[in-house]
C-alpha positions as CSV (number, residue, x, y, z in Angstrom):
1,X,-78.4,-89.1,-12.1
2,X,-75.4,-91.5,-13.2
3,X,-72.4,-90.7,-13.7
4,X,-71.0,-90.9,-17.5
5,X,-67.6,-91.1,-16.3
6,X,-68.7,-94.1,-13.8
7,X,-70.7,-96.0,-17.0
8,X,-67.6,-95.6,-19.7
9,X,-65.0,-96.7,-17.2
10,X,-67.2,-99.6,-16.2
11,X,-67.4,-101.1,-19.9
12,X,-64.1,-100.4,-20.1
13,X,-62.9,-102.6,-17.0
14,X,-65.3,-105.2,-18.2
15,X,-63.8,-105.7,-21.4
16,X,-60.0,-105.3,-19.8
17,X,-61.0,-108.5,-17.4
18,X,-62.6,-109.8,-20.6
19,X,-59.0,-110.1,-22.5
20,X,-60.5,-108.0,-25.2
21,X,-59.8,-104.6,-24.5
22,X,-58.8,-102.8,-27.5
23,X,-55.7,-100.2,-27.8
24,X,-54.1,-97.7,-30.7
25,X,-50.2,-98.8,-31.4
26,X,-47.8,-96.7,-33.7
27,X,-47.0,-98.4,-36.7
28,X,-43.9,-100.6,-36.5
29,X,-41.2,-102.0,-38.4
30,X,-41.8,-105.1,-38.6
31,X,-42.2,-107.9,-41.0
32,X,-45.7,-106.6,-42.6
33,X,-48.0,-109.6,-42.3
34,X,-50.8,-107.8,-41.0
35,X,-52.0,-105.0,-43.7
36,X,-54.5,-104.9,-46.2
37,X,-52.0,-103.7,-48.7
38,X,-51.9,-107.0,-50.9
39,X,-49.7,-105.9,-53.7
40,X,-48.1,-102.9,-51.6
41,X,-49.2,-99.9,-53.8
42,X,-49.6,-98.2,-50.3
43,X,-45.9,-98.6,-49.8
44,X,-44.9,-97.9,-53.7
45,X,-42.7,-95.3,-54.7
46,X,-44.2,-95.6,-58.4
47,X,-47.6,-95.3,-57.3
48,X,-46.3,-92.0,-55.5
49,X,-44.4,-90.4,-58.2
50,X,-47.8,-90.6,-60.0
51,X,-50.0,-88.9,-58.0
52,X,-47.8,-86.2,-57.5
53,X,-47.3,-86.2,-61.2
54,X,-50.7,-85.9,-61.7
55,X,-51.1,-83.6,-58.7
56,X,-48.5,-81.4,-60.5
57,X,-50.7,-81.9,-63.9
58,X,-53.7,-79.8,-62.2
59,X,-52.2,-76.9,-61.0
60,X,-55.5,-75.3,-60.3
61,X,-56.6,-78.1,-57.9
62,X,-58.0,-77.3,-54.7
63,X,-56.8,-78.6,-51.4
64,X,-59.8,-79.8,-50.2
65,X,-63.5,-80.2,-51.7
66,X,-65.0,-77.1,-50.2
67,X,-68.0,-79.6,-49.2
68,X,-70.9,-82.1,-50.7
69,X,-70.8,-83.2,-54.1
70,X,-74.8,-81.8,-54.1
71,X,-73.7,-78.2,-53.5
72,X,-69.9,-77.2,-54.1
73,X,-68.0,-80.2,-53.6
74,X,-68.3,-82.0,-57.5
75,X,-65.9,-82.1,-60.5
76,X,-65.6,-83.2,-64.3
77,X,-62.7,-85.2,-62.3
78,X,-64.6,-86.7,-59.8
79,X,-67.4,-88.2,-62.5
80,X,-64.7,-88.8,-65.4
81,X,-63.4,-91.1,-62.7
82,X,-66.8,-92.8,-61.6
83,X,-67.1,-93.7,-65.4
84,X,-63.6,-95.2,-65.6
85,X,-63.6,-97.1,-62.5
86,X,-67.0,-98.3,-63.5
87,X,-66.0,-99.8,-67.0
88,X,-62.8,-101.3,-65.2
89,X,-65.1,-103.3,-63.4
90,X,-67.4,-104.0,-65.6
91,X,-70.6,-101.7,-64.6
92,X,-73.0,-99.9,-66.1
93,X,-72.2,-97.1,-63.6
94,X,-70.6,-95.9,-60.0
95,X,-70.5,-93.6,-57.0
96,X,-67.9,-93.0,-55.1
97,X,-68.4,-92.7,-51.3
98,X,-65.2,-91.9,-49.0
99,X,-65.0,-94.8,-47.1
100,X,-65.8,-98.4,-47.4
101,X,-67.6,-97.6,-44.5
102,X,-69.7,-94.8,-45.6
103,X,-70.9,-96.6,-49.1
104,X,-72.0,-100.3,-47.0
105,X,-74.1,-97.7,-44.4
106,X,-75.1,-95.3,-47.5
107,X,-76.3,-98.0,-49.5
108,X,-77.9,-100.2,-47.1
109,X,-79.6,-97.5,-45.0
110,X,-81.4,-96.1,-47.9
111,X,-81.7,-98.6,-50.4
112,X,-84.0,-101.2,-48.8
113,X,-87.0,-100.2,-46.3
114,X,-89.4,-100.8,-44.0
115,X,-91.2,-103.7,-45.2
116,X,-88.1,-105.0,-47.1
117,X,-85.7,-107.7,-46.1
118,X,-82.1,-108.1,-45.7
119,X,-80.6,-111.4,-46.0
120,X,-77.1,-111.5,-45.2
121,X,-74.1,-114.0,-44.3
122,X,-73.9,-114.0,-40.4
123,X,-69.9,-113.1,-41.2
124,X,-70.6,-110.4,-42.9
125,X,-68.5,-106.8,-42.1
126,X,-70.1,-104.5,-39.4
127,X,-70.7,-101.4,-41.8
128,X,-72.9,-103.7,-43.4
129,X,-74.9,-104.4,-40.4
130,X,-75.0,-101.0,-39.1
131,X,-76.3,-99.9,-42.3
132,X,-78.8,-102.5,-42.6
133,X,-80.3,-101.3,-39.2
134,X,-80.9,-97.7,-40.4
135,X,-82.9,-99.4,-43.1
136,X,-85.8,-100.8,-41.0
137,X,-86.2,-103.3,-43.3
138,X,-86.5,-106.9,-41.8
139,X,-82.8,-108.8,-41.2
140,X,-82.2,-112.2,-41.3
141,X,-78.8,-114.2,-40.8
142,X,-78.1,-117.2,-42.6
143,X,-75.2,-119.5,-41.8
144,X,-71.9,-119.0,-43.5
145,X,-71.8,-119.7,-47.2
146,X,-74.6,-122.3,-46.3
147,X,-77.4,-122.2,-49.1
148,X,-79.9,-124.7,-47.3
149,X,-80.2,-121.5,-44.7
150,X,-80.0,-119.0,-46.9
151,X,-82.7,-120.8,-48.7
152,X,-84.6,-121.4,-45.5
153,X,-84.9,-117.5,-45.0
154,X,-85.6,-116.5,-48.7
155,X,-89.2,-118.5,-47.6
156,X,-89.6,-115.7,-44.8
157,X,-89.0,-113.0,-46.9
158,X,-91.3,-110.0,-47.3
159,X,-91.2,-106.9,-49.7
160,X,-88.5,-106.7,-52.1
161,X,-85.5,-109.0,-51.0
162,X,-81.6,-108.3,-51.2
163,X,-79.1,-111.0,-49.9
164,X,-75.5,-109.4,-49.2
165,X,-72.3,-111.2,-49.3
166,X,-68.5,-110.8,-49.4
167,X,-66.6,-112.2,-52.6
168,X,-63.9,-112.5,-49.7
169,X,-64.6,-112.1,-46.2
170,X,-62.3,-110.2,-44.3
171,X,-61.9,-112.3,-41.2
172,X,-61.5,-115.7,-42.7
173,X,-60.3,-115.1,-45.9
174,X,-62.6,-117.9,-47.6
175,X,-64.8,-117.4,-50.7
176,X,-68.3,-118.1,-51.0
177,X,-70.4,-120.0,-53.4
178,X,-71.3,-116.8,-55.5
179,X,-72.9,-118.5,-58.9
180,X,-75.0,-121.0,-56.2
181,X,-76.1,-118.3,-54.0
182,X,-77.3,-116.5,-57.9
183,X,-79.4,-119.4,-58.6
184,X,-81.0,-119.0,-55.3
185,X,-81.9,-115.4,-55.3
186,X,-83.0,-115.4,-58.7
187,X,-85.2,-118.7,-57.8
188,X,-86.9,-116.0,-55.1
189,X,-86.5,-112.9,-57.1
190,X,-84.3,-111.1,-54.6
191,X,-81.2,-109.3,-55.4
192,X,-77.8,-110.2,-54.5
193,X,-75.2,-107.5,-53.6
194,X,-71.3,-108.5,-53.3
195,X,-68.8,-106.3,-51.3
196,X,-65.5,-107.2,-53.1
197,X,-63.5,-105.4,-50.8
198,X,-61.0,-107.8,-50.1
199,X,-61.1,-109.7,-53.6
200,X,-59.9,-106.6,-56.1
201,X,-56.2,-107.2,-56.5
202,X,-56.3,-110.8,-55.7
203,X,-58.6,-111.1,-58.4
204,X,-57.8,-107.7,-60.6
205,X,-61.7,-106.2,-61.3
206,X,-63.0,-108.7,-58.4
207,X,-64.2,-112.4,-58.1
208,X,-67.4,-111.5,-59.5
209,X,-66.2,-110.1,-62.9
210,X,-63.7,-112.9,-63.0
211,X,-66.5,-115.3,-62.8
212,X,-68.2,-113.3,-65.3
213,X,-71.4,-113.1,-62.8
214,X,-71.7,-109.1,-63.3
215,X,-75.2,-109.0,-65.6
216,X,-76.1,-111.2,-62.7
217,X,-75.8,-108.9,-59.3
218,X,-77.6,-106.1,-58.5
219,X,-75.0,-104.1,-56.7
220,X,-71.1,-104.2,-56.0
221,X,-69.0,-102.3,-53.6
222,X,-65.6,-102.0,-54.3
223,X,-62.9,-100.3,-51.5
224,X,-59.5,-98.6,-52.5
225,X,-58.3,-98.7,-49.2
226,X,-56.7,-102.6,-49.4
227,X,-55.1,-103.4,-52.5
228,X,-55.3,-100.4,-54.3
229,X,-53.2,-98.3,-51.2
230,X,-55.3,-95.3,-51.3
231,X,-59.2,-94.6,-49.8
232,X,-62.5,-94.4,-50.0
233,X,-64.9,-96.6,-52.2
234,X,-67.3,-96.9,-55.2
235,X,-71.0,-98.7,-55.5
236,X,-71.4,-100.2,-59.1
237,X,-74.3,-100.6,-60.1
238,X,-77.1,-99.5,-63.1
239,X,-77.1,-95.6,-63.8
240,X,-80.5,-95.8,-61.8
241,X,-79.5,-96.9,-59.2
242,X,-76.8,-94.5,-59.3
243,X,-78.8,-92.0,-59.3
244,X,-81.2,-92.7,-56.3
245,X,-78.3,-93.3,-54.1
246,X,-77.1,-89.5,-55.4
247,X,-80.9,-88.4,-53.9
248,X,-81.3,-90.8,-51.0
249,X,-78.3,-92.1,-49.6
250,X,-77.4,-89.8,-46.4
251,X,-73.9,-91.0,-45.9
252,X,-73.6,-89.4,-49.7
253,X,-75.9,-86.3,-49.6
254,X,-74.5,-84.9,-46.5
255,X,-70.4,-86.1,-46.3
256,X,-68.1,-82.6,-47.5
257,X,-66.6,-84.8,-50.6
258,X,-63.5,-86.6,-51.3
259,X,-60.2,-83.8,-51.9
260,X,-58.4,-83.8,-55.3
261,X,-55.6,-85.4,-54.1
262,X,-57.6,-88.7,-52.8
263,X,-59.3,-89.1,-56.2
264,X,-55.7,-88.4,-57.8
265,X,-54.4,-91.4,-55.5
266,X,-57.6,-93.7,-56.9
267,X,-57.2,-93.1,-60.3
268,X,-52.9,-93.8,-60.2
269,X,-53.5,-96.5,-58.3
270,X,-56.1,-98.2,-61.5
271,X,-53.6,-97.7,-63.9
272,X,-51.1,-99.4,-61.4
273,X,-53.0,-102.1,-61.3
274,X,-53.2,-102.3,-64.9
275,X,-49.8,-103.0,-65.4
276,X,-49.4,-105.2,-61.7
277,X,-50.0,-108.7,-63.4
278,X,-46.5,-110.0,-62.3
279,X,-47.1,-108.7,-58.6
280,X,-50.6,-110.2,-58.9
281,X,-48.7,-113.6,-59.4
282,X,-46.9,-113.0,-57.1
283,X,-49.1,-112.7,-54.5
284,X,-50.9,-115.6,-55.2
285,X,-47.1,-117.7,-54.8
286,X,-46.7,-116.2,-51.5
287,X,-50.0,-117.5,-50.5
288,X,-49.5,-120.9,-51.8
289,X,-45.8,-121.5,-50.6
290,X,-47.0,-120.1,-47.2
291,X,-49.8,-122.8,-47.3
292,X,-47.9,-125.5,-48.1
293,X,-45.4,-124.8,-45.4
294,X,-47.9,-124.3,-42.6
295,X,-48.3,-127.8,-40.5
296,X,-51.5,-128.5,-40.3
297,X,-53.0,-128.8,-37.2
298,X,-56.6,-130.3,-35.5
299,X,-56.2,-128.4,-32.4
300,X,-55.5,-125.3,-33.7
301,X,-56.8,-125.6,-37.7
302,X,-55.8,-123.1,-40.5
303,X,-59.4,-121.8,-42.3
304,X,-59.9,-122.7,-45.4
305,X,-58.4,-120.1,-47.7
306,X,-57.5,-119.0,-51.2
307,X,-57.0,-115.0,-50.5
308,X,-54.2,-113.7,-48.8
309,X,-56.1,-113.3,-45.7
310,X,-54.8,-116.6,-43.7
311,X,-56.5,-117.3,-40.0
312,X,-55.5,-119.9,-37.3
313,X,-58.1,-120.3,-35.1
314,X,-56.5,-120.5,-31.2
315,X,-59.9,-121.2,-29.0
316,X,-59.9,-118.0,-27.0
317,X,-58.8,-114.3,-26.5
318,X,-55.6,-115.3,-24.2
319,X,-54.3,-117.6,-26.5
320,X,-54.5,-115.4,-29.3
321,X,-53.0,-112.5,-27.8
322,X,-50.0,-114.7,-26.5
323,X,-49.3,-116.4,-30.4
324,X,-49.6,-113.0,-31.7
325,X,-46.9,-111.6,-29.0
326,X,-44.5,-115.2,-30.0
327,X,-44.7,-113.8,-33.5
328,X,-44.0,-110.2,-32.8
329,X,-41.0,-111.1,-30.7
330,X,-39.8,-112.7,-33.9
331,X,-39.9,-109.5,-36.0
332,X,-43.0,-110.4,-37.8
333,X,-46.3,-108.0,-37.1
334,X,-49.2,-110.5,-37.0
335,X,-52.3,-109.3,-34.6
336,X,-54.8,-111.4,-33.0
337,X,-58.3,-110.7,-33.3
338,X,-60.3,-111.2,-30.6
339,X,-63.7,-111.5,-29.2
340,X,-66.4,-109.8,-29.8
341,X,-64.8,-109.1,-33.4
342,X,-65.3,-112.6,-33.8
343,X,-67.2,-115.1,-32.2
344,X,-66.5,-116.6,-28.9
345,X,-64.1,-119.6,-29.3
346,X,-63.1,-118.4,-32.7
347,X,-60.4,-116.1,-31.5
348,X,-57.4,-116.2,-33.8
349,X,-54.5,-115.0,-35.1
350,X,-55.0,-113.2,-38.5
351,X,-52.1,-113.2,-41.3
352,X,-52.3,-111.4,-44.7
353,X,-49.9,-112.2,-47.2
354,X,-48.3,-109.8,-49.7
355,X,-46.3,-109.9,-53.0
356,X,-43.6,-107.6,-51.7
357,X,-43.2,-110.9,-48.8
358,X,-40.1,-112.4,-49.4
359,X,-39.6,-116.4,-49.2
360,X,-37.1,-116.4,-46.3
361,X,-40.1,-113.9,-44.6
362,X,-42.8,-116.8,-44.9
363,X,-40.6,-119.4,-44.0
364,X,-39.8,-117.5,-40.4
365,X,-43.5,-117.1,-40.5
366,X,-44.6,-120.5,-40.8
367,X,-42.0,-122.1,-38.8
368,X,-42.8,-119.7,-36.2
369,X,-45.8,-120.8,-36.2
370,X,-46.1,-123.9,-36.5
371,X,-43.8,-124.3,-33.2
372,X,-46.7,-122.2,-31.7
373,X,-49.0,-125.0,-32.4
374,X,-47.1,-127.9,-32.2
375,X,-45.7,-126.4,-28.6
């Protein structure tokens, strides 16, 4: 009989001699250009003060859940919340799931099966994927934000059809052609379902309310772990849909639910945002002065991006690591990302921009980099 021992060190020396073997690091002090935490509520002694406030303002309040929202684990709290994140969005209704994780494989593992299809961008996140897989349904890939592929597998597709996107995607940052790929489902009578993870706070209910698009997509998921500096996540959706996920979805039905003090943090953190419109601004200055100070470069090309999720691509795993290790020596905390997170040959270093980034912060950035690259 093998060894276990003998198998898990084996992967894990292949991947070392690979460049892409992955390690924990505490968290640092340094220039934050790596965190999901757009408009820094994570970091925000306001946002704080508030949920201990409204900690304080439920005395009664249990430390944690005591277990699944199906037997023990639900509250007037938890639902009054669902309902309010739901009409900040725009949506009929909402569940919450505690993780951005769980709802992608609660929704996708139950929603759609065998028989079905999943069409889906090939960039797509991995909870997405995994989720799809526990469907059974058929999965097909179509190239990035192309709609001649997309089109190409709406032909092949069997059962009843739901194409998934990202109103941002998280590894390059672009957007994709959300009323195009509309006209295309609807042409096939599929349904299209947008995870807005990385789009709430850049755009304040999400890229697909701000194009006004909602009456048009079947299903949203929207994480608090990014802009809104807390966690877990909601899917918005119709009240029937609502409810089969409440009787179907696994991740749901069998999770011990979210404690007071996480729903506490979500609900802060959407009256934060309420009031954020000049940090909103000025996120979106940060990620124009940092783009019009980056050199541009054909060896080594910045993506094509509006969010603050800013990527150089630097050809492989060794290269990535080094720029990433420039950067850091500089004071600034920028990771690589690396194969197989990404394709091969699309290794890069990945920079998020916040509005609590100062201008004399992006300039060390960019000139930083753009020795890097013109080195």
């Amino acid at each position: 009989m093998a060894s276990a021992e003998k198998y898990i060190q084996s992967k894990l020396d292949e991947r070392e001699a690979l460049g892409s073997y992955r390690s924990l690091r505490p968290q640092s002090e340094l220039i934050d250009f790596c965190s999901n935490d757009y408009l820094g509520f994570a970091r925000s002694p306001v946002l704080k003060a508030a949920i201990q406030q409204e900690i304080d303002n439920h005395p009664l309040s249990l430390n944690g859940s005591t277990g699944s929202r199906l037997i023990s684990g639900n509250f007037n709290y938890t639902e009054e919340l669902e309902k309010q994140i739901a009409i900040f969005h725009q949506s009929e209704a909402g569940l919450l799931f505690n993780s951005g994780y769980d709802a992608n494989v609660g929704l996708f593992s139950s929603l759609p099966q065998k028989g079905d299809t999943i069409i889906h961008d090939e960039l797509i996140h991995a909870s997405i994927i995994d989720g799809a897989r526990l469907s059974h349904a058929n999965r097909y890939t179509f190239r990035h934000n192309s709609r001649e592929s997309l089109e190409a597998k709406l032909r092949q597709a069997k059962g009843i059809c739901y194409v998934v996107i990202e109103s941002v995607y998280s590894m390059d940052g672009d957007t994709p052609p959300i009323a195009e790929i509309l006209n295309l489902t609807e042409q096939y009578g599929a349904h299209l379902i947008v995870d807005e993870a990385h789009a709430v706070g850049l755009y304040p209910t999400g890229l697909v309310a701000q194009l006004g698009l909602v009456e048009r997509v079947f299903a949203r998921v929207v994480t608090f772990g990014k802009a809104l500096g807390s966690h877990g996540a909601i899917v918005l959706g119709s009240n029937l849909l609502r409810q089969y996920l409440i009787n179907f979805s696994r991740a749901f039905i069998y999770t011990t639910a979210a404690p007071f003090h996480q729903l506490a943090s979500v609900k802060m953190a959407y009256q934060l945002l309420e009031k954020s419109t000049a940090a909103i601004d000025l996120l979106h200055q940060n990620i124009a002065l940092f783009k019009k100070s980056i050199e541009r470069n054909n060896i080594y090309p910045l993506l094509k991006s509006d969010s603050a999720i800013q990527c150089i691509i630097l050809d492989n795993n060794e290269k990535a690591k080094q720029a990433a290790q420039t950067l850091q020596r500089a004071g600034m905390d920028v990771r690589a990302i690396l194969s197989p997170t990404v394709a091969k040959g699309a290794e890069r270093i990945r920079i998020c921009l916040h509005a609590y980034n100062t201008a004399d912060e992006i300039d060390l950035l960019t000139s930083t980099i753009n020795n890097i690259t013109n080195a």
